[in-house]
C-alpha positions in Angstrom: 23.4 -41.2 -39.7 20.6 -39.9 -36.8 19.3 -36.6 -36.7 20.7 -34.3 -33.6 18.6 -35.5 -30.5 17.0 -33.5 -28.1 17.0 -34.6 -24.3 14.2 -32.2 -23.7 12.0 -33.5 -20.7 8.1 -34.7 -21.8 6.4 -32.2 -20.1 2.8 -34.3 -18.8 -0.7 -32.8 -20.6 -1.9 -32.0 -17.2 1.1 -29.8 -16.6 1.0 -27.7 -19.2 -2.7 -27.2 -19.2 -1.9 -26.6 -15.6 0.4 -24.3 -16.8 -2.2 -22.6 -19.1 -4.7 -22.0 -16.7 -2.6 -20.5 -14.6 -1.4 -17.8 -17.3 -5.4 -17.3 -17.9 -5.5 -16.5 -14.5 -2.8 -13.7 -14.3 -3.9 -12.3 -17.6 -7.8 -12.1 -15.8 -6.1 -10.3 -12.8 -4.1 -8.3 -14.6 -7.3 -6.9 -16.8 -9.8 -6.8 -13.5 -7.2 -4.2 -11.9 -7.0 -2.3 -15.3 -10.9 -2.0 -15.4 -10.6 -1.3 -12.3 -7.7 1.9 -12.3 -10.5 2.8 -15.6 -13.1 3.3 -13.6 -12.1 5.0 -10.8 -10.2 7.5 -13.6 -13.4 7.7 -15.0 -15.6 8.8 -11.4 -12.6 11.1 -10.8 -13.1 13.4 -14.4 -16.9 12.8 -14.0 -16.7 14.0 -10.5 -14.4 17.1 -11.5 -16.5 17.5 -14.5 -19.9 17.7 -12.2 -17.8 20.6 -10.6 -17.0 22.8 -13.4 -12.8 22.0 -12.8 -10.6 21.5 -15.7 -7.9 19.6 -14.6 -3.9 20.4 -16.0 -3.8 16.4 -16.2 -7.3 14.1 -15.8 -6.9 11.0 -14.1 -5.9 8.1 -16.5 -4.0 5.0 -16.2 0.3 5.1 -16.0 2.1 2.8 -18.1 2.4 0.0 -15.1 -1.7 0.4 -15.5 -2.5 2.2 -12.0 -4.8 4.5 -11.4 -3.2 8.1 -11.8 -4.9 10.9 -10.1 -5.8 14.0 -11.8 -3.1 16.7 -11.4 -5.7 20.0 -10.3 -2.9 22.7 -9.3 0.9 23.0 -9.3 2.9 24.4 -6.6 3.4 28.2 -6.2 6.8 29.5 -4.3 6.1 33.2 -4.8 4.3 35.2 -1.3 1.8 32.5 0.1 3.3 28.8 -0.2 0.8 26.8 -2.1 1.1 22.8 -2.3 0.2 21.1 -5.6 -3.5 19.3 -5.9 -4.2 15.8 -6.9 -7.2 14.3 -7.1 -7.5 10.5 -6.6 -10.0 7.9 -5.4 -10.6 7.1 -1.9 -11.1 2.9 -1.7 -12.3 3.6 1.9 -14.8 6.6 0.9 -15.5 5.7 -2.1 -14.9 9.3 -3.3 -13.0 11.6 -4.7 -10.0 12.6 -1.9 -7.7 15.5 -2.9 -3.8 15.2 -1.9 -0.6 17.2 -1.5 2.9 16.6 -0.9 5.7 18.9 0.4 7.5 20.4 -2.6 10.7 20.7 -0.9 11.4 17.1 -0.6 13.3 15.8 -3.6 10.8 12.4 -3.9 7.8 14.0 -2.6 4.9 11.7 -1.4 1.5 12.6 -1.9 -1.1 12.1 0.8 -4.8 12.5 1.9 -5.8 16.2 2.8 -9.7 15.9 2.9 -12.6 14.6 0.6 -13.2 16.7 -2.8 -16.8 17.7 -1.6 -16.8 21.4 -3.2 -14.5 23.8 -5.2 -13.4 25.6 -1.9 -12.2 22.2 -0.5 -9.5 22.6 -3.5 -8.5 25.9 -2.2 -8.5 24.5 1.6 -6.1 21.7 0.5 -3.6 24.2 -1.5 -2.4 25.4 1.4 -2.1 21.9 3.8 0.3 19.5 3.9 -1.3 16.4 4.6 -0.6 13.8 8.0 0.6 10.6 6.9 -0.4 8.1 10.0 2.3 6.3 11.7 3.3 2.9 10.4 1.8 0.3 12.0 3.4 -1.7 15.0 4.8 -4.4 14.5 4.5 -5.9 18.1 5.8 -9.2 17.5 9.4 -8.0 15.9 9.4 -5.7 19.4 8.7 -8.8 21.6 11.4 -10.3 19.9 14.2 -7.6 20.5 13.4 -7.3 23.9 13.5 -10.7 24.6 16.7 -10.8 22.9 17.8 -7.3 24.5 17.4 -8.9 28.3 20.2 -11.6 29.1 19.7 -13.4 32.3 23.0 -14.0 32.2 23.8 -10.4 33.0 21.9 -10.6 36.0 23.3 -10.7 39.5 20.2 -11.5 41.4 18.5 -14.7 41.2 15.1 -13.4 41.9 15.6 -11.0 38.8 16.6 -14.3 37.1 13.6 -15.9 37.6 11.6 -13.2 36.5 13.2 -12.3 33.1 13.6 -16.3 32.6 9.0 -16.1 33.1 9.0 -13.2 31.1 10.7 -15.0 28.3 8.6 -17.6 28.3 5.5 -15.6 28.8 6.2 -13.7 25.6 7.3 -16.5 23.6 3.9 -18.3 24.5 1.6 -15.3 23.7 3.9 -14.8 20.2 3.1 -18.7 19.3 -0.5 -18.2 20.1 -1.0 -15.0 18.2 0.3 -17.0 14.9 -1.4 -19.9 16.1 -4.3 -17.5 15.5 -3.0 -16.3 12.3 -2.5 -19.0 10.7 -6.0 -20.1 11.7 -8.0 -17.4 10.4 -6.2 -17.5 7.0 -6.9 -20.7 6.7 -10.7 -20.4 6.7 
Protein backbone atom coordinates (compact mmCIF):
# COMPACT_ATOMS: atom_id res chain seq x y z
CA UNK A 1 0.00 0.00 0.00
CA UNK A 2 1.45 3.85 -1.15
CA UNK A 3 1.39 6.70 1.00
CA UNK A 4 -1.34 9.53 0.03
CA UNK A 5 0.31 11.50 -2.89
CA UNK A 6 0.54 15.04 -3.26
CA UNK A 7 0.14 16.62 -6.83
CA UNK A 8 1.71 19.75 -5.50
CA UNK A 9 3.55 21.62 -8.49
CA UNK A 10 7.74 21.77 -8.03
CA UNK A 11 8.00 25.23 -7.59
CA UNK A 12 11.75 26.07 -9.57
CA UNK A 13 14.76 27.41 -7.07
CA UNK A 14 14.89 30.56 -8.93
CA UNK A 15 11.18 31.21 -8.26
CA UNK A 16 11.11 31.01 -4.89
CA UNK A 17 14.23 32.83 -4.31
CA UNK A 18 12.56 35.14 -6.67
CA UNK A 19 9.86 34.98 -4.50
CA UNK A 20 12.06 35.81 -1.41
CA UNK A 21 13.58 38.71 -2.61
CA UNK A 22 10.74 40.13 -3.43
CA UNK A 23 9.23 39.82 0.24
CA UNK A 24 12.77 41.35 1.37
CA UNK A 25 11.93 44.08 -0.67
CA UNK A 26 8.38 44.98 0.79
CA UNK A 27 9.57 44.32 4.22
CA UNK A 28 12.61 47.12 3.33
CA UNK A 29 9.83 49.51 2.10
CA UNK A 30 7.61 48.88 4.58
CA UNK A 31 10.46 49.83 7.43
CA UNK A 32 12.00 52.93 5.16
CA UNK A 33 8.38 54.61 5.44
CA UNK A 34 8.21 53.73 9.25
CA UNK A 35 11.67 55.39 9.87
CA UNK A 36 10.52 57.76 7.95
CA UNK A 37 6.73 58.63 9.78
CA UNK A 38 9.55 58.37 13.13
CA UNK A 39 11.36 61.04 12.09
CA UNK A 40 9.25 63.50 11.03
CA UNK A 41 7.23 62.63 14.53
CA UNK A 42 10.33 63.26 16.08
CA UNK A 43 11.11 67.08 14.26
CA UNK A 44 7.44 67.78 14.98
CA UNK A 45 7.81 67.28 19.28
CA UNK A 46 11.34 68.71 18.91
CA UNK A 47 10.05 71.60 17.01
CA UNK A 48 7.04 72.07 19.59
CA UNK A 49 9.39 71.34 22.32
CA UNK A 50 11.97 74.35 20.97
CA UNK A 51 8.62 76.42 21.44
CA UNK A 52 7.76 75.80 24.93
CA UNK A 53 4.12 73.86 23.60
CA UNK A 54 2.89 70.92 25.26
CA UNK A 55 0.88 69.16 23.03
CA UNK A 56 -2.75 67.20 24.19
CA UNK A 57 -1.30 64.30 21.75
CA UNK A 58 2.64 64.53 20.25
CA UNK A 59 3.06 63.30 16.91
CA UNK A 60 3.67 59.51 16.78
CA UNK A 61 3.03 56.84 14.40
CA UNK A 62 -1.00 55.19 13.91
CA UNK A 63 -1.34 51.63 13.86
CA UNK A 64 -1.14 51.48 9.83
CA UNK A 65 2.46 53.22 10.74
CA UNK A 66 1.78 56.85 9.26
CA UNK A 67 2.95 59.74 10.55
CA UNK A 68 0.26 61.27 13.07
CA UNK A 69 0.38 64.89 13.67
CA UNK A 70 0.42 66.26 17.09
CA UNK A 71 -3.07 67.25 18.30
CA UNK A 72 -2.18 71.20 19.82
CA UNK A 73 -5.90 72.44 20.52
CA UNK A 74 -9.44 71.06 20.37
CA UNK A 75 -12.33 72.87 19.10
CA UNK A 76 -14.26 75.46 21.26
CA UNK A 77 -18.27 76.06 20.33
CA UNK A 78 -18.84 78.53 23.14
CA UNK A 79 -18.70 82.72 21.94
CA UNK A 80 -15.73 82.87 19.38
CA UNK A 81 -15.66 79.64 17.07
CA UNK A 82 -12.23 78.14 17.39
CA UNK A 83 -11.02 75.21 14.96
CA UNK A 84 -8.88 72.38 16.46
CA UNK A 85 -4.84 72.57 15.80
CA UNK A 86 -2.70 69.87 14.42
CA UNK A 87 0.66 69.92 13.79
CA UNK A 88 2.21 67.87 10.97
CA UNK A 89 5.15 67.86 8.64
CA UNK A 90 5.25 69.79 5.50
CA UNK A 91 7.20 67.28 2.65
CA UNK A 92 7.29 70.47 0.53
CA UNK A 93 8.65 72.91 3.39
CA UNK A 94 10.18 70.74 5.15
CA UNK A 95 8.63 72.16 8.33
CA UNK A 96 6.35 71.98 10.72
CA UNK A 97 2.65 73.21 9.02
CA UNK A 98 -0.31 73.59 11.42
CA UNK A 99 -3.88 72.34 10.12
CA UNK A 100 -7.66 72.62 10.92
CA UNK A 101 -10.68 71.17 9.78
CA UNK A 102 -14.33 72.35 10.05
CA UNK A 103 -15.91 70.73 13.11
CA UNK A 104 -19.27 70.66 11.74
CA UNK A 105 -18.66 68.18 9.10
CA UNK A 106 -19.27 64.65 10.30
CA UNK A 107 -15.66 63.20 8.64
CA UNK A 108 -13.80 66.37 8.96
CA UNK A 109 -10.63 66.76 6.77
CA UNK A 110 -7.74 68.45 8.01
CA UNK A 111 -5.80 70.81 5.88
CA UNK A 112 -2.78 73.30 5.58
CA UNK A 113 -3.43 76.75 7.45
CA UNK A 114 0.19 78.24 7.48
CA UNK A 115 3.81 77.15 8.61
CA UNK A 116 4.30 76.74 12.62
CA UNK A 117 6.87 79.59 12.68
CA UNK A 118 5.93 81.10 16.28
CA UNK A 119 3.36 80.55 19.12
CA UNK A 120 1.01 83.28 17.75
CA UNK A 121 0.85 81.38 14.40
CA UNK A 122 -1.08 78.67 16.65
CA UNK A 123 -3.50 81.25 17.70
CA UNK A 124 -3.78 82.65 13.95
CA UNK A 125 -4.69 79.15 12.75
CA UNK A 126 -7.44 78.57 15.69
CA UNK A 127 -9.60 80.68 14.11
CA UNK A 128 -9.10 79.68 10.06
CA UNK A 129 -10.37 77.18 8.15
CA UNK A 130 -7.98 76.10 5.79
CA UNK A 131 -8.37 76.19 1.50
CA UNK A 132 -8.05 72.93 0.12
CA UNK A 133 -6.88 73.51 -3.74
CA UNK A 134 -8.99 72.29 -6.43
CA UNK A 135 -8.44 68.81 -7.77
CA UNK A 136 -6.42 68.64 -10.50
CA UNK A 137 -7.75 68.52 -14.17
CA UNK A 138 -8.02 65.84 -15.66
CA UNK A 139 -7.94 67.21 -19.34
CA UNK A 140 -7.70 64.09 -21.19
CA UNK A 141 -11.13 62.38 -19.45
CA UNK A 142 -12.66 66.12 -20.67
CA UNK A 143 -11.39 65.65 -24.28
CA UNK A 144 -12.94 62.52 -24.21
CA UNK A 145 -16.60 63.55 -23.11
CA UNK A 146 -16.65 66.20 -25.46
CA UNK A 147 -15.64 64.31 -28.21
CA UNK A 148 -18.13 61.81 -27.21
CA UNK A 149 -20.83 64.71 -26.22
CA UNK A 150 -20.64 66.19 -30.11
CA UNK A 151 -22.37 63.71 -32.67
CA UNK A 152 -21.88 64.62 -36.27
CA UNK A 153 -24.73 62.84 -36.84
CA UNK A 154 -26.91 65.38 -35.26
CA UNK A 155 -25.75 67.96 -37.45
CA UNK A 156 -27.66 69.40 -40.30
CA UNK A 157 -24.98 71.36 -42.02
CA UNK A 158 -22.19 69.80 -43.80
CA UNK A 159 -19.78 72.47 -43.20
CA UNK A 160 -20.49 71.96 -39.27
CA UNK A 161 -19.81 68.27 -40.27
CA UNK A 162 -16.59 68.77 -41.38
CA UNK A 163 -15.51 70.79 -38.61
CA UNK A 164 -16.56 68.59 -35.67
CA UNK A 165 -15.40 65.44 -37.81
CA UNK A 166 -11.39 67.79 -37.75
CA UNK A 167 -12.02 68.44 -34.29
CA UNK A 168 -12.34 64.85 -33.46
CA UNK A 169 -9.56 64.01 -35.02
CA UNK A 170 -7.47 66.87 -33.85
CA UNK A 171 -8.15 65.91 -30.18
CA UNK A 172 -7.71 62.33 -30.59
CA UNK A 173 -4.17 63.12 -32.22
CA UNK A 174 -2.97 65.55 -29.44
CA UNK A 175 -4.51 62.76 -26.68
CA UNK A 176 -2.21 59.96 -28.44
CA UNK A 177 0.66 62.25 -28.37
CA UNK A 178 0.44 63.41 -24.87
CA UNK A 179 0.56 59.55 -23.76
CA UNK A 180 2.97 59.03 -26.38
CA UNK A 181 4.87 61.49 -24.18
CA UNK A 182 3.93 59.77 -21.06
CA UNK A 183 4.78 56.75 -21.65
CA UNK A 184 8.11 58.07 -22.82
CA UNK A 185 9.26 59.85 -19.90
CA UNK A 186 8.39 57.00 -17.54
CA UNK A 187 10.20 54.95 -19.29
CA UNK A 188 13.54 56.70 -18.80
Amino acid sequence: MTGPTTDQPVVPGWLAAAEAAHQEQQIDIVAQGLLRARRHADLINTRLADLGIEPIAAAGIDGFGKLRSAHLTDADFDGDPYYEVRAAWSEDDREVELHTADWEDDRPVFGRVGLLTSLADIAAARRQLPVFPAPARDYRREAIRAMDGLNVDHLNDAGAEAIATAIHGNTAALLHLADTIARTNTTI
